[in-house]
DSSP file (Angstrom, degrees, kcal/mol; ACC not computed):
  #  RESIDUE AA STRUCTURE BP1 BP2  ACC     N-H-->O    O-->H-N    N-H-->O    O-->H-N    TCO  KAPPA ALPHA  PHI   PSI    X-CA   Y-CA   Z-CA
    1    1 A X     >        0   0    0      0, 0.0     4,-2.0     0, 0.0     3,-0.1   0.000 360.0 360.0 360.0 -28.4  102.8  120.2  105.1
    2    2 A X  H  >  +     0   0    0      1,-0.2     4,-1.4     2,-0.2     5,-0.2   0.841 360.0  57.8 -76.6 -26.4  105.2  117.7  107.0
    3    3 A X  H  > S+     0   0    0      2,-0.2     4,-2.3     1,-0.1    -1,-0.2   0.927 104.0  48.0 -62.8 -38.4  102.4  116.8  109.3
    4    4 A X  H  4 S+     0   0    0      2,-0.2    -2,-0.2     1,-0.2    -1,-0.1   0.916 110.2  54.5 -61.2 -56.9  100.1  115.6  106.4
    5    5 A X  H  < S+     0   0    0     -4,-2.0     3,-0.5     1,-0.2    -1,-0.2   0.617 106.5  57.1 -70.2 -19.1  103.2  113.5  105.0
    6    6 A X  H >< S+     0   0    0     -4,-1.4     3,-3.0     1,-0.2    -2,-0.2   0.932 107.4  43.8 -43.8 -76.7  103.4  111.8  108.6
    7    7 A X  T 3< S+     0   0    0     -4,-2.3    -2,-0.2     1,-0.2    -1,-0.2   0.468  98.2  68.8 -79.7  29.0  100.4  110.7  108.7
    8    8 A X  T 3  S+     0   0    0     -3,-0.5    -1,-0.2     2,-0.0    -2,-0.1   0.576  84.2 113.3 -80.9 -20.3  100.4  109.4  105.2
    9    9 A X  S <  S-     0   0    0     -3,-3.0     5,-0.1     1,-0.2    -3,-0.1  -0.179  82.4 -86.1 -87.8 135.3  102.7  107.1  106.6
   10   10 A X     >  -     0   0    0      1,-0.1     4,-1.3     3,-0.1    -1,-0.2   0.124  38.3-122.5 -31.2 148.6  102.2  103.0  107.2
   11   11 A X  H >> S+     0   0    0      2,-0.2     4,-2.9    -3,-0.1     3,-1.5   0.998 110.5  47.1 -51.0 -71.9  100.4  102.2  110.6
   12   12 A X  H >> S+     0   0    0      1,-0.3     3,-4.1     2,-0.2     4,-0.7   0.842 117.3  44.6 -60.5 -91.6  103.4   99.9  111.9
   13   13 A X  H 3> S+     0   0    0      1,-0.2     4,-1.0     2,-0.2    -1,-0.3   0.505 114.1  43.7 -32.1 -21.0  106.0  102.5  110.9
   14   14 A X  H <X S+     0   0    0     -3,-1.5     4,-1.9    -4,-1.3    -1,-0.2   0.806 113.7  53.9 -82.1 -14.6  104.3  105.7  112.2
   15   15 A X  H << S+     0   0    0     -3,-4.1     4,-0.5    -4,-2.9    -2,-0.2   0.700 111.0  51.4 -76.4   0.1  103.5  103.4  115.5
   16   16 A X  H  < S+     0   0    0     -4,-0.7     4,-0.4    -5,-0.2    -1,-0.2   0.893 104.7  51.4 -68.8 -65.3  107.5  102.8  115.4
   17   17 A X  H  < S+     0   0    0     -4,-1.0     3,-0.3    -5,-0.3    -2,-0.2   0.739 113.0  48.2 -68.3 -23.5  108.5  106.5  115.2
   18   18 A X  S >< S+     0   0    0     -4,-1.9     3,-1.9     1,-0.2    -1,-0.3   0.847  94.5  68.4 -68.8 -31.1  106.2  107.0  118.2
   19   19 A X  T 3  S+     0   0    0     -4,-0.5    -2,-0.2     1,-0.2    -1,-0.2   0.626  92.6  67.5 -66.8 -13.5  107.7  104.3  120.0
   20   20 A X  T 3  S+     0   0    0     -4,-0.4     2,-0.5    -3,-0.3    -1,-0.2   0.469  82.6  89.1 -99.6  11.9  110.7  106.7  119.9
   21   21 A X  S <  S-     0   0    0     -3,-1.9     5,-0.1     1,-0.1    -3,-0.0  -0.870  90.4 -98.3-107.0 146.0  109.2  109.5  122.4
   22   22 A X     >  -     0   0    0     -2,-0.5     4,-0.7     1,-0.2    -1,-0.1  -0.002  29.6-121.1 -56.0 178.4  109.6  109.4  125.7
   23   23 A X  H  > S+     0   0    0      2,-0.2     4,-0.6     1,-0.1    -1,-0.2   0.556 114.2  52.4 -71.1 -27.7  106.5  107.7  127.8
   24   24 A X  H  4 S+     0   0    0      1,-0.1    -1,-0.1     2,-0.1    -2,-0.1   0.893 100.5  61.9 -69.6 -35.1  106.0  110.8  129.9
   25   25 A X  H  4>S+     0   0    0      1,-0.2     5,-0.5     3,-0.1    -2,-0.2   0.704  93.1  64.2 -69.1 -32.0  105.9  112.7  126.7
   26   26 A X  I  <>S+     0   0    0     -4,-0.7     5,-0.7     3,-0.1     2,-0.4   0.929  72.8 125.9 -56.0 -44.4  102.4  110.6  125.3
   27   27 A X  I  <5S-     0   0    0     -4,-0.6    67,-0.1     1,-0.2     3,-0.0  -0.583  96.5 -45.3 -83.2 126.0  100.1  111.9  128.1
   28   28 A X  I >>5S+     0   0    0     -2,-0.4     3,-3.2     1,-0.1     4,-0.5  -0.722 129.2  77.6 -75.0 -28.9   97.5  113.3  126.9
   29   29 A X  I >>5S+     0   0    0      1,-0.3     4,-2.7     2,-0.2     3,-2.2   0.625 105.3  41.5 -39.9 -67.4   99.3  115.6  123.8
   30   30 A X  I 34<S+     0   0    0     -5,-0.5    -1,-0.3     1,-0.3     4,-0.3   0.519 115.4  50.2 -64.6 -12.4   99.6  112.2  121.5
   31   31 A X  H <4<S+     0   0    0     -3,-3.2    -1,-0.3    -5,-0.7    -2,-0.2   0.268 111.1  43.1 -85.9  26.1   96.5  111.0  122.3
   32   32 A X  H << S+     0   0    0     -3,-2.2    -2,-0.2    -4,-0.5     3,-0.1   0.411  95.0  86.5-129.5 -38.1   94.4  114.1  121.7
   33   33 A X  S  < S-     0   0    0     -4,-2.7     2,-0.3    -5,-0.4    -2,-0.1   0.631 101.5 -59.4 -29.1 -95.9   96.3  114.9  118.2
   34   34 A X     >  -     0   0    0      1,-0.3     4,-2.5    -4,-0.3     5,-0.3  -0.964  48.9 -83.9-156.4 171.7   94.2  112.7  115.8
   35   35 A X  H >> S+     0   0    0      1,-0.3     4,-0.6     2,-0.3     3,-0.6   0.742 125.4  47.5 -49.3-104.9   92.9  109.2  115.0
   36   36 A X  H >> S+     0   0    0      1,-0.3     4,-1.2     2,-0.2     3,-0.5   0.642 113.3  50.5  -2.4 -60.5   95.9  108.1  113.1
   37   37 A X  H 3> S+     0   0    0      1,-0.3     4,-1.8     2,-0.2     5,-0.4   0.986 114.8  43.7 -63.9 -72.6   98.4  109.5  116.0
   38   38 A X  H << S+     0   0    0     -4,-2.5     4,-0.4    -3,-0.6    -1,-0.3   0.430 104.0  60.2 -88.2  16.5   96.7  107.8  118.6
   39   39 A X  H X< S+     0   0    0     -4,-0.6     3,-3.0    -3,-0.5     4,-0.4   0.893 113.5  42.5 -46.7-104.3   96.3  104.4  116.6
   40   40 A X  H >< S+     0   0    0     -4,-1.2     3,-2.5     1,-0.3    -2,-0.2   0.646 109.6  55.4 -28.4 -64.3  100.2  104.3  116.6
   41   41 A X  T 3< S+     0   0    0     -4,-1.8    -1,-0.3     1,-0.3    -3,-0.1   0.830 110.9  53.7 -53.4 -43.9  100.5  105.5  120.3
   42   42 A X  T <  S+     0   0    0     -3,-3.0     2,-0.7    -4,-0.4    -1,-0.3   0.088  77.6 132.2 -76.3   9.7   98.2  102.4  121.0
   43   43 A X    <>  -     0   0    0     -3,-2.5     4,-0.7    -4,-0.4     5,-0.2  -0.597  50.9-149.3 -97.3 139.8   99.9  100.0  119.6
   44   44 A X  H  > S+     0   0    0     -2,-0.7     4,-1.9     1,-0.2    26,-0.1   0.560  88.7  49.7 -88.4  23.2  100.4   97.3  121.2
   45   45 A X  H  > S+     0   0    0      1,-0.2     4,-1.5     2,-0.2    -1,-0.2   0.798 114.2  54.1 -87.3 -40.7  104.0   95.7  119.9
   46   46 A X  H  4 S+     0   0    0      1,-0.2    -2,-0.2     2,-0.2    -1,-0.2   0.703 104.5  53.1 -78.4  10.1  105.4   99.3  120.7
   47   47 A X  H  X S+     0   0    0     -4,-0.7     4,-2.7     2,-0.1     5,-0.4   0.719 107.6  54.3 -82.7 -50.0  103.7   98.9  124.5
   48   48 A X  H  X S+     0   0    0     -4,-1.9     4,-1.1     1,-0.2    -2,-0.2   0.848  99.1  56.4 -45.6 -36.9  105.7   95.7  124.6
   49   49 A X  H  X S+     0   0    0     -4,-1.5     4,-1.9     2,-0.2    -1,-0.2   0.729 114.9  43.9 -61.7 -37.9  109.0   97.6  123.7
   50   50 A X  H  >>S+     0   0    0      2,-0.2     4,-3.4     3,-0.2     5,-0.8   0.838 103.1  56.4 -92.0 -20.1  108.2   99.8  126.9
   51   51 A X  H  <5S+     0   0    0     -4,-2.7     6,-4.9     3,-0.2    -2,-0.2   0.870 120.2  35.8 -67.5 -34.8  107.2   97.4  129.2
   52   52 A X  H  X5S+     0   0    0     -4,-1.1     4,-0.9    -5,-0.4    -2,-0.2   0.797 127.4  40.2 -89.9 -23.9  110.9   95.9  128.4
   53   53 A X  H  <5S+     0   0    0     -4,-1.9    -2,-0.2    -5,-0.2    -3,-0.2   0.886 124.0  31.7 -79.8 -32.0  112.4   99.2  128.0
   54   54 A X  T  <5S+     0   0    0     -4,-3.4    -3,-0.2    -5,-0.1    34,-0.1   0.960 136.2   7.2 -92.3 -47.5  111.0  101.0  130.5
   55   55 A X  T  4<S-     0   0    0     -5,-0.8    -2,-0.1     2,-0.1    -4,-0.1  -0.115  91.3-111.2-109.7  48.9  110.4   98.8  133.3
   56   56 A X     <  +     0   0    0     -4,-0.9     2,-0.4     1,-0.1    -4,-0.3   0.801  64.7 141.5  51.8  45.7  111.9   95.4  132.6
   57   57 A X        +     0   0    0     -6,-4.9    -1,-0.1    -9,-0.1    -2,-0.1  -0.996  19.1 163.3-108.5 146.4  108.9   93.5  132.2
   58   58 A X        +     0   0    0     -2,-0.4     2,-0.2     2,-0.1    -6,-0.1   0.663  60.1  77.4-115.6  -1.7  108.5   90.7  129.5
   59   59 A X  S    S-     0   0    0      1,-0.2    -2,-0.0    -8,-0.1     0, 0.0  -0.552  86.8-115.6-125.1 151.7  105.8   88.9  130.6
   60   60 A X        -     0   0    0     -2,-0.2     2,-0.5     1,-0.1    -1,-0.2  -0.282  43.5-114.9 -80.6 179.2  101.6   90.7  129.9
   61   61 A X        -     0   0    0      8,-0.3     7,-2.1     7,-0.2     2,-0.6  -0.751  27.6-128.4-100.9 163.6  100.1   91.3  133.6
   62   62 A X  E     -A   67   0A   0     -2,-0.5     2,-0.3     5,-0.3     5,-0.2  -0.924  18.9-171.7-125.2 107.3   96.9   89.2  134.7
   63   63 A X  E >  S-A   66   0A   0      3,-1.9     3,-5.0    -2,-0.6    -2,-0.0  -0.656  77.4 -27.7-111.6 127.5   93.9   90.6  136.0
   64   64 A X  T 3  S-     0   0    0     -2,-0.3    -1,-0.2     1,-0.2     3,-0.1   0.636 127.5 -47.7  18.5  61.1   91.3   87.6  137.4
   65   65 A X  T 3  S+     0   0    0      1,-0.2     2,-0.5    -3,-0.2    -1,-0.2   0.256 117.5 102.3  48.5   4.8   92.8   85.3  135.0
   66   66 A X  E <  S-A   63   0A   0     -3,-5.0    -3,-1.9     0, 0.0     2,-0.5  -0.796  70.0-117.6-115.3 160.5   92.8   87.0  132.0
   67   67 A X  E     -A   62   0A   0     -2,-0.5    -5,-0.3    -5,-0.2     2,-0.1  -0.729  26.5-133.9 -81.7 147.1   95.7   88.6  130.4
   68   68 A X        -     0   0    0     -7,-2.1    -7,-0.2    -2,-0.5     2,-0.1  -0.497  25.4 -99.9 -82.5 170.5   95.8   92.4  129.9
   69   69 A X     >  -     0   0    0     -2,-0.1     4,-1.1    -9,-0.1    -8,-0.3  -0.144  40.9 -98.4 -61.2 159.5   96.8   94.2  126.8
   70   70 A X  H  > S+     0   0    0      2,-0.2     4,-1.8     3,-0.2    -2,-0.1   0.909 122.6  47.4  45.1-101.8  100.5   95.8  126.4
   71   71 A X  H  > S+     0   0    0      1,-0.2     4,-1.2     2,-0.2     3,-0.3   0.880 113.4  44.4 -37.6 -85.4   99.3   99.2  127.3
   72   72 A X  H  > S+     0   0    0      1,-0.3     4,-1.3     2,-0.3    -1,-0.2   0.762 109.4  54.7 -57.4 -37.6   97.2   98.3  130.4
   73   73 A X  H >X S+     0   0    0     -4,-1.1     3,-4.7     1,-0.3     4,-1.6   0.958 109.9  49.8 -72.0 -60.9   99.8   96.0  131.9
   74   74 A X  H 3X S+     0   0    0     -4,-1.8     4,-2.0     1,-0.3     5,-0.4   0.908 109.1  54.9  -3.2 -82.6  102.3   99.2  131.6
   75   75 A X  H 3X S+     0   0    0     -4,-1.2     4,-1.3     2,-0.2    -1,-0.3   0.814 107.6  48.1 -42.6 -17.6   99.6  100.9  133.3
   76   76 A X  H <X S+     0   0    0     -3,-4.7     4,-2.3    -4,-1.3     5,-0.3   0.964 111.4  46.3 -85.1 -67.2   99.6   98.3  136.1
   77   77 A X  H  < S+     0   0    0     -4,-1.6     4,-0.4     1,-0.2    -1,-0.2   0.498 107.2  54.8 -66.2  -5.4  103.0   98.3  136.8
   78   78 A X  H >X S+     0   0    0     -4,-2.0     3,-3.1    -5,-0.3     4,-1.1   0.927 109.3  51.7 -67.5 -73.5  103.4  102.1  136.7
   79   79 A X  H 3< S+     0   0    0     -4,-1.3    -2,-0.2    -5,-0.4     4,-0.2   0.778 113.6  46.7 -41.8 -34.2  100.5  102.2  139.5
   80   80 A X  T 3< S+     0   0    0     -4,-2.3     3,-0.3     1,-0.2    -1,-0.3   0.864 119.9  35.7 -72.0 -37.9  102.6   99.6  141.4
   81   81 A X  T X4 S+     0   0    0     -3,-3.1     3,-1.8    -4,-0.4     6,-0.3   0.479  83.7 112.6 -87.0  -0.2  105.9  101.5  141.0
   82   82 A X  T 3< S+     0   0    0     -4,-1.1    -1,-0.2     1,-0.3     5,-0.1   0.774  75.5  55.0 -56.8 -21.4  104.0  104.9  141.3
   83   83 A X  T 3  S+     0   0    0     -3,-0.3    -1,-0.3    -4,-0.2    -2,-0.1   0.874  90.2 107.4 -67.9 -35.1  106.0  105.5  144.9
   84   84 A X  S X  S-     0   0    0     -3,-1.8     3,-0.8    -6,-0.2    -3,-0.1   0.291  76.6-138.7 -25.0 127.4  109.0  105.0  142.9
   85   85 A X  T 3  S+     0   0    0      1,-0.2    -1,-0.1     5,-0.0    -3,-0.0   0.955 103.2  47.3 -69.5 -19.0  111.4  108.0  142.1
   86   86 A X  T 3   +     0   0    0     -5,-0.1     2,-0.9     1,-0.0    -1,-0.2   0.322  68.3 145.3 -88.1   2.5  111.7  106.5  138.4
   87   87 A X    X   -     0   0    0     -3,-0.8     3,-2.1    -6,-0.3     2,-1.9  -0.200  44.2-149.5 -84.5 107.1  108.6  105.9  137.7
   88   88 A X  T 3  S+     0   0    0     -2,-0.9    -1,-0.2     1,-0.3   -65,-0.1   0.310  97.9  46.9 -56.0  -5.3  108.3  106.6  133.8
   89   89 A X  T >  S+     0   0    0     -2,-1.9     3,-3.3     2,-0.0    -1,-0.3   0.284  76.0 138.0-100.2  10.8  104.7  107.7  134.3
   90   90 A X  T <  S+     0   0    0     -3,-2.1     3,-0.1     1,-0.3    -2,-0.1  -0.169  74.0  15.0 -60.4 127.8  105.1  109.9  137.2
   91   91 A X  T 3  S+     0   0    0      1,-0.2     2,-0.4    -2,-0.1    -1,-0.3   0.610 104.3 110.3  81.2   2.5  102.9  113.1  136.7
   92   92 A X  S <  S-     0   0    0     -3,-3.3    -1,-0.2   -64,-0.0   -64,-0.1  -0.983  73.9-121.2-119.2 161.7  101.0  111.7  134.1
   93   93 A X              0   0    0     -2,-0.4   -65,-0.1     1,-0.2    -3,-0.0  -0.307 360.0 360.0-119.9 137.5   97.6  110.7  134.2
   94   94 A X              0   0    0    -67,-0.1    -1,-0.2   -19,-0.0   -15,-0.0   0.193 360.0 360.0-134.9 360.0   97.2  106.8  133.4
């Protein structure tokens, strides 16, 4: 029953309450739940909050001129760090 009352829950505010699991923790389980769950997981102010929280970046990444999304740029800079010993995506599939 507490699960149904989650996702009753505004968009911005459930994608908030996601924004509080770790990054490691999203791949795959929160994108495989359901439509609603992986809306919030995909949102992109709360990919901005990890791109400054997890690896200091403020700024989107740029692919042949264009900017990427949030999310992607997060992906980029994981793939860049991936040798890293911190890097918050290590072991999980991006």
């Amino acid at each position: 029953a507490e699960a149904s009352q989650l996702l009753k829950l505004d968009p911005e505010l459930l994608a908030t309450i996601m924004n509080f699991i770790d990054t490691r923790d999203l791949f795959p389980s929160c994108f495989l739940v359901c439509k609603p769950i992986l809306k919030a997981t995909l949102d992109e102010l709360a990919w901005q909050v990890r791109c400054r929280r997890d690896l200091q970046v403020c700024e989107l990444h740029i692919e042949h001129g264009v900017a990427l999304s949030w999310f992607r740029t997060y992906q980029c800079e994981c793939n860049r760090s991936m040798f890293s010993t911190n890097s918050p995506l290590e072991n999980a599939a991006v």
